[in-house]
Structure formats: C-alpha cells, structure tokens
C-alpha positions in Angstrom: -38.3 -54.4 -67.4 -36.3 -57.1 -66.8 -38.2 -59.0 -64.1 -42.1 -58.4 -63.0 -42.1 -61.7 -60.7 -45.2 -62.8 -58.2 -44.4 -65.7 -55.6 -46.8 -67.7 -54.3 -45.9 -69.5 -50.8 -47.8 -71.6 -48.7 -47.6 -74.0 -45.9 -50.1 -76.7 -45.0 -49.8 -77.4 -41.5 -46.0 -78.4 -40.6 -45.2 -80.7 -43.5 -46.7 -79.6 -46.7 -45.2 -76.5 -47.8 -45.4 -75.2 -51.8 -44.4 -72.3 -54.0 -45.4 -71.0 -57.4 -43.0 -68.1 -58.6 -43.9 -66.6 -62.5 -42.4 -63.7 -64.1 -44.7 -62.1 -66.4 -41.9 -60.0 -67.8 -40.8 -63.2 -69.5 -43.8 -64.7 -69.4 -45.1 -62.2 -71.9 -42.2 -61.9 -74.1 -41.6 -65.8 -74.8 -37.8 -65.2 -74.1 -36.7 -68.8 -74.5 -33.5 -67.5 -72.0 -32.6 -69.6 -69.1 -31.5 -66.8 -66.9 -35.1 -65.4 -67.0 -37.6 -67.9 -67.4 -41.3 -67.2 -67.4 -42.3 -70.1 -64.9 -39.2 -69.9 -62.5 -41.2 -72.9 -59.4 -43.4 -74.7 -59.3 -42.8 -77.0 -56.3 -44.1 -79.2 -53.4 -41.8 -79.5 -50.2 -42.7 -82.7 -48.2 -41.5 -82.5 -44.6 -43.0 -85.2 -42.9 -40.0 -87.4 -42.4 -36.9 -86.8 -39.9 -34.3 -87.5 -42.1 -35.4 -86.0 -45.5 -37.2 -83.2 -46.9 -38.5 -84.1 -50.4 -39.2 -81.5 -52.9 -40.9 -82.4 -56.2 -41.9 -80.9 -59.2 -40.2 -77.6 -61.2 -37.6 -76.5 -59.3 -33.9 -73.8 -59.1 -31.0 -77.1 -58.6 -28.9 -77.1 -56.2 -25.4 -76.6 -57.9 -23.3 -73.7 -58.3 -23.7 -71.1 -55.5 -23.9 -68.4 -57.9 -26.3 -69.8 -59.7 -28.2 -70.2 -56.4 -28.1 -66.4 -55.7 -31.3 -64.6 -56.3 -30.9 -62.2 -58.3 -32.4 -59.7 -56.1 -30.0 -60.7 -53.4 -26.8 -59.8 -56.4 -25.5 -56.7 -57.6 -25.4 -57.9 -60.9 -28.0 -57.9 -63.9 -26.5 -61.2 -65.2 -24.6 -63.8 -63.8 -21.6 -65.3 -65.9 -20.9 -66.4 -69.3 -20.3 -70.1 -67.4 -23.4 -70.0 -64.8 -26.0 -67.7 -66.4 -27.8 -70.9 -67.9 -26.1 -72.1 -71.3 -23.4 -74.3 -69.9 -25.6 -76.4 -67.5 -29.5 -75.4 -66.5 -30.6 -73.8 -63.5 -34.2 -75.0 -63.1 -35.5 -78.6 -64.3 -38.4 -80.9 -63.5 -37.6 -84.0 -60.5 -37.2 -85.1 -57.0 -34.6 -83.3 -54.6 -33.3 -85.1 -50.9 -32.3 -82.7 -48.5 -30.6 -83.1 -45.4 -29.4 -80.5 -43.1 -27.0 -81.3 -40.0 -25.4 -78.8 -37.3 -28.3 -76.2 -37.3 -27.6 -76.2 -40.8 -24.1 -75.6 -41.2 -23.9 -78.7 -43.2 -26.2 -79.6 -46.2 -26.5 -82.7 -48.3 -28.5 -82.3 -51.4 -29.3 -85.4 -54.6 -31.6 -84.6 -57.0 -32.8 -86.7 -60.2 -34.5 -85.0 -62.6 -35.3 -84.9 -66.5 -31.9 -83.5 -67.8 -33.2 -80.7 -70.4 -33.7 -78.0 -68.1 -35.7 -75.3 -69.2 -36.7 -76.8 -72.2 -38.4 -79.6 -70.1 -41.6 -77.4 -70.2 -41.6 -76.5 -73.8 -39.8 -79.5 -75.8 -40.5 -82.9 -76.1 -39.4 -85.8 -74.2 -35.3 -86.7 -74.8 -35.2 -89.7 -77.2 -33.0 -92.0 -74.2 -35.1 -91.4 -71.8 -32.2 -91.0 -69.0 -32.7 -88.6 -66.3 -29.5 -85.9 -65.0 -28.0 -87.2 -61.5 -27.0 -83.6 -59.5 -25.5 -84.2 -55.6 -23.8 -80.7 -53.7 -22.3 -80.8 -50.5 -22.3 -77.8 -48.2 -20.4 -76.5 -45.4 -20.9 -73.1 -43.3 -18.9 -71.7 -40.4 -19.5 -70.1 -37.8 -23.0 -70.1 -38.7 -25.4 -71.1 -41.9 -24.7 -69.5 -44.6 -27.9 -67.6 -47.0 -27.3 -67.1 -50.8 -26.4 -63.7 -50.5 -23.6 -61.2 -52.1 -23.5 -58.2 -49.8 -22.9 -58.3 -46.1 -25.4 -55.7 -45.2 -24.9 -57.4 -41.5 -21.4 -56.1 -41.6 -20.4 -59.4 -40.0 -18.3 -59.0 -36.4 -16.5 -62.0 -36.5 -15.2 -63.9 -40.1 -17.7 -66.2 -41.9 -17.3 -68.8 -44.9 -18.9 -71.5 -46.9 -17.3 -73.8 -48.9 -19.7 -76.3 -51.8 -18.6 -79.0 -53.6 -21.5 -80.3 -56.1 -21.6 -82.4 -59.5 -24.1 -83.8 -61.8 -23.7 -86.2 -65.0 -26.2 -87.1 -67.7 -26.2 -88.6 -71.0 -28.8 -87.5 -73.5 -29.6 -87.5 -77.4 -30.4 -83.7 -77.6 -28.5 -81.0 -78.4 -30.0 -77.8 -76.3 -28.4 -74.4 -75.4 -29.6 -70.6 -75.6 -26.0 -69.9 -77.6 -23.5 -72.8 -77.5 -25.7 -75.4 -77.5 -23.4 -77.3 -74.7 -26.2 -77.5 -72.1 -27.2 -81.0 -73.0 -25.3 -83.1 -75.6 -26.4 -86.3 -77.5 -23.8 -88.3 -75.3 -22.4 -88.4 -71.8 -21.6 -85.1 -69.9 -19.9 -84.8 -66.5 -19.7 -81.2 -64.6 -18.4 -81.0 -61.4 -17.9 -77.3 -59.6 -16.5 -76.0 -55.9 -17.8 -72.7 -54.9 -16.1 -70.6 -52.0 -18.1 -67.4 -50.2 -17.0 -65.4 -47.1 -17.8 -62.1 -45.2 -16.2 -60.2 -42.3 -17.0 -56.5 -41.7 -18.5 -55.4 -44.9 -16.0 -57.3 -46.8 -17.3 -60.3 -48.8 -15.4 -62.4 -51.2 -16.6 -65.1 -53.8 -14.7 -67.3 -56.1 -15.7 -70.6 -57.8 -14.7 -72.7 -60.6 -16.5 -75.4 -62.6 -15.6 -77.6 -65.1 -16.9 -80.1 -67.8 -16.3 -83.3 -69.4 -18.4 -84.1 -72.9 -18.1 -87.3 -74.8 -20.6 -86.8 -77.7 -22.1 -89.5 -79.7 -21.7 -87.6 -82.8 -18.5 -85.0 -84.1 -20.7 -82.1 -84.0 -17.9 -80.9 -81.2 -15.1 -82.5 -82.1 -15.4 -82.2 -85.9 -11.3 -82.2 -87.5 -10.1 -83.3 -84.5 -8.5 -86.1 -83.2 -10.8 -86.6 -80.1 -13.7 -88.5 -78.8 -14.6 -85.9 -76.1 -14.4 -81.8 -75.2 -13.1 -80.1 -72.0 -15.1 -77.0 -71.1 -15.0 -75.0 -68.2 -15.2 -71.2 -66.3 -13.9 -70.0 -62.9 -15.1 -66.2 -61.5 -13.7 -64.0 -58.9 -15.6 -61.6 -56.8 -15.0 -58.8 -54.3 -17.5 -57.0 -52.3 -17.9 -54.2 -49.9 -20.8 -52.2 -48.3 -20.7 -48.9 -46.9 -23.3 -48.5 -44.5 -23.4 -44.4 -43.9 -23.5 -44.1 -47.6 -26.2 -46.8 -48.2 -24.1 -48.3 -51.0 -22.5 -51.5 -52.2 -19.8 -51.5 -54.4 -18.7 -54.9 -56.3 -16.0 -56.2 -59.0 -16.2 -59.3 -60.8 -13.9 -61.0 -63.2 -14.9 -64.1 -65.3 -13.8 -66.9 -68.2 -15.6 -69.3 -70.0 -14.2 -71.8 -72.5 -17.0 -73.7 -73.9 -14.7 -76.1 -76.5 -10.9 -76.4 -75.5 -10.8 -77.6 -79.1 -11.1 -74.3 -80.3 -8.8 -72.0 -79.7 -9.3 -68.7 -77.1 -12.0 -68.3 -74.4 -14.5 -65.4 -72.6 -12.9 -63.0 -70.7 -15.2 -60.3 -69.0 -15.3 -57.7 -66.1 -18.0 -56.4 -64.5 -18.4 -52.7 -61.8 -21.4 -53.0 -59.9 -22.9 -49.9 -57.8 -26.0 -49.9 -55.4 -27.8 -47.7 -53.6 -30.2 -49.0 -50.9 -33.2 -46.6 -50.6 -35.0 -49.2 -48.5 -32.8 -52.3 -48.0 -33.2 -54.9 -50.6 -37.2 -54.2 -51.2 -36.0 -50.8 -53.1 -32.9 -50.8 -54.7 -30.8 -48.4 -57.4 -28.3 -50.9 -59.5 -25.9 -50.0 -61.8 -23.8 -52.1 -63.8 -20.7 -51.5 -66.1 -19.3 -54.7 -68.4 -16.3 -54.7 -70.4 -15.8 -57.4 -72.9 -12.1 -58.2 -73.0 -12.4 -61.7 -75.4 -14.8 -64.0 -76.7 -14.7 -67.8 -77.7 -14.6 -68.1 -81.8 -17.6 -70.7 -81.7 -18.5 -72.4 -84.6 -21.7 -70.5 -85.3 -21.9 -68.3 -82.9 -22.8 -64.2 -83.9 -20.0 -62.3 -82.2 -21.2 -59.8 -79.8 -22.0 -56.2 -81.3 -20.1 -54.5 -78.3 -17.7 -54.4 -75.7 -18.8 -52.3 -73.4 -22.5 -52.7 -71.6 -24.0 -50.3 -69.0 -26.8 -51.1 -67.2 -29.0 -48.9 -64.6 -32.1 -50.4 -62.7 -34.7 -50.0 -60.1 -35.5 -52.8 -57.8 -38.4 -52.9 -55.4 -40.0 -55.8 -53.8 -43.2 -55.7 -51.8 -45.3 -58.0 -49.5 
C-alpha cells in the first residue's frame, strides 16, 4: 500500500478549527520520504480575526501548486523529480497568515517556519537557529480555484489560476531524501510560478521553479570556479476526462537539474489512466513512466530502470 491515511477535523465553535492527518502506511514502515510522511498535519487554524487566519503547528506550505495537490485529487503516484519533496520540503513546523480577497479569487499567504522540513520531527535543531521565510500569491478567474487535476465539472465557460510564491533560508545542515539540496549549510533562494486552467474537460498545467544556493562550504561547488549553484525544474501537463466512459486520461513531461555545475539533467514522461467507479472516493489509477535522462550526481545510485508501471486502487470513506 502506498497510503492508509486517517484525518481528523474539527471545529470549535466559529474560530478554532484543527486537523490531525497520519498515514500508517508510512507510519509503520519508517520511510524517511518526504512525499509520504507518516505524520502529514498536525495543525491549529485560528479564525478569530477579520483580516488573518493563523494556522500554527505541522503543516503542507503553501508553495508550488503541484505540491499543493492532494494526491488523491492527481492522477499521478508521484509528483516530479523537482516538487516530490527533495528539492524544497512540502510540510514543516511554524506560523502561516492567510488572507483571502474577492470571494477568494485572490489569496495572500507568509509563513515562517523552522526551515528542515520533514526532518523537523525527527532531527535535531539547525545549528543557526534561522527559520525559512515562504510568501505565494494567488489569483483565480472566474471563480476560486481548488487544488485539483481533473475537471470532473467539465467546466462551461474557461477557468484559470495563476501563483507566484518564494521562500529563502540559510541554514548549516545539509538534508535531502537523494540530492541532499533541500537545505544547505548557507543561503538558498527558490522562487516558482505555477499556471492551472480548465474548460470542458480539458485541463492544462505548467509551472516552473527555480533555485539559487550559495553554500558555506564547496561540497556543491567542489573544482569549480563558483561560490554558488543554479538549480531548477519546470513540468508540463495535459488533461482530459471523458465522462460516458468514467475515465481521465493525463500526460506529463518533466526536468530537474539539481547542480548546473554538473553537466546533464532529469528528463521524464509520465501516461496516467483512471477509472472512476465512484468519483474520487473509489478510484482505478494506472501509471506508465519512462525515464529518458538522469543528472550524473556526485553520489547518487543511478536508477535500476527506465520504465515504471504502476496500477492502484483508491477509495476514500467518511
């Protein structure tokens, strides 16, 4: 199994509200993998005030919209080799502002928060002390815009959403599930813009990030001439759902370059295939990836295949 998740959602009156999501899938196994964590929240949502909603504790960031996807919400097993949790973390322990305007179509998110991520729960405390600074912008038309892949609406008239986020930090840890680029002992900038729309089954996604690392030490730049590393990853998505047939069909292509010191980068594509027996709460999902390149990374085991098929059963209850 890849998930076995329980969420736990509550409201106290009209300004406390809370959730506690845990898979036990990766609970269980220890996985030490950002894109499936055991604990996934564990948050407080203050709403008390007119102008803010404050969310504390362990909590998904707001940057990259497909990193904000829910997986059960995406045709795909696995997100990028950029946003599946190795370049920049997904979940991490602070304070996030929020600020919606126009019903919504508009939102304003700043977050502070520890800087290492996953590993805030299971390492120790970074040796500088800083926290990681994260701000994404938001804008929907005609209407607000959920995290979702698929239009299953089969939208009448043509709908978009456009993010702009970013988020700096500079740490003395080295941490990362394979290129060890998620936090560096120095200063590291990312900044990313994300583009979603739908219109009559059709939906379209593209979004690009990229990264700016200026370590304290030349474990990145090591032989070269260079006191800092460009990294980056753009994706490209196209989707479309066919109602009589119960089926989605999607295509994704995607780089990575985690070091343009080194020469060569990630090149994938991914087919995607479901089959809604009962919406999203039951699900066939079948995936095909082809490995076309990867990045020669100092250290890194090259990957035993090039071709990966996947086939899986989602169901959701209440």
């Amino acid at each position: 199994m890849r998930d076995a998740q329980i969420d736990i959602e509550g409201k106290i009156k009209k300004s406390y509200e809370f959730k506690v999501q845990i898979d036990f899938a990766d609970w269980l196994t220890g996985i030490n993998d950002p894109e499936t964590p055991g604990l996934m929240d564990a948050y407080m949502v203050y709403k008390g005030l007119e102008f803010v909603d404050i969310k504390l504790g362990y909590q998904k960031l707001p940057y990259s919209r497909n990193s904000l996807v829910p997986f059960a919400y995406s045709p795909y097993f696995h997100r990028t080799e950029y946003t599946k949790g190795d370049a920049f973390s997904h979940r991490d322990i602070g304070l996030t502002l929020y600020r919606g305007f126009l019903d919504e179509k508009i939102k304003l998110f700043a977050g502070i928060y520890s800087g290492m991520g996953e590993s805030s729960l299971s390492l120790s405390n970074d040796a500088s002390g800083k926290p990681e600074y994260l701000a994404r912008l938001e804008f929907s038309y005609p209407t607000t815009m959920k995290y979702r892949e698929i239009d299953v609406e089969e939208s009448e008239s043509f709908a978009f959403s456009v993010g702009l986020n970013g988020r700096y930090a500079e740490k003395a840890t080295y941490t990362g599930y394979e290129y060890y680029a998620k936090t560096i002992n120095g200063k590291k900038s990312l900044y990313g813009i994300d583009f979603f729309c739908k219109y009559k089954a059709f939906s379209f996604s593209l979004e690009f990030n990229k990264a700016l690392l200026r370590p304290n030490t030349p474990d990145l730049t090591v032989d070269y001439k260079t006191d800092y590393v460009k990294a980056g990853g753009w994706l490209f998505q196209l989707n479309y759902y066919l109602e009589n047939l119960k089926s989605a069909f999607s295509a994704r292509y995607d780089e990575a370059n985690f070091n343009d010191l080194v020469p060569g980068n990630f090149r994938a594509y991914t087919l995607s295939y479901m089959y809604f027996l009962k919406h999203y709460h039951s699900v066939i999902r079948i995936n095909y990836k082809h490995l076309l390149t990867e990045e020669p990374l100092p250290g890194l085991d090259p990957k035993k295949w090039n071709g990966q098929f996947i086939v899986g059963w989602q169901f959701m209850f209440n």
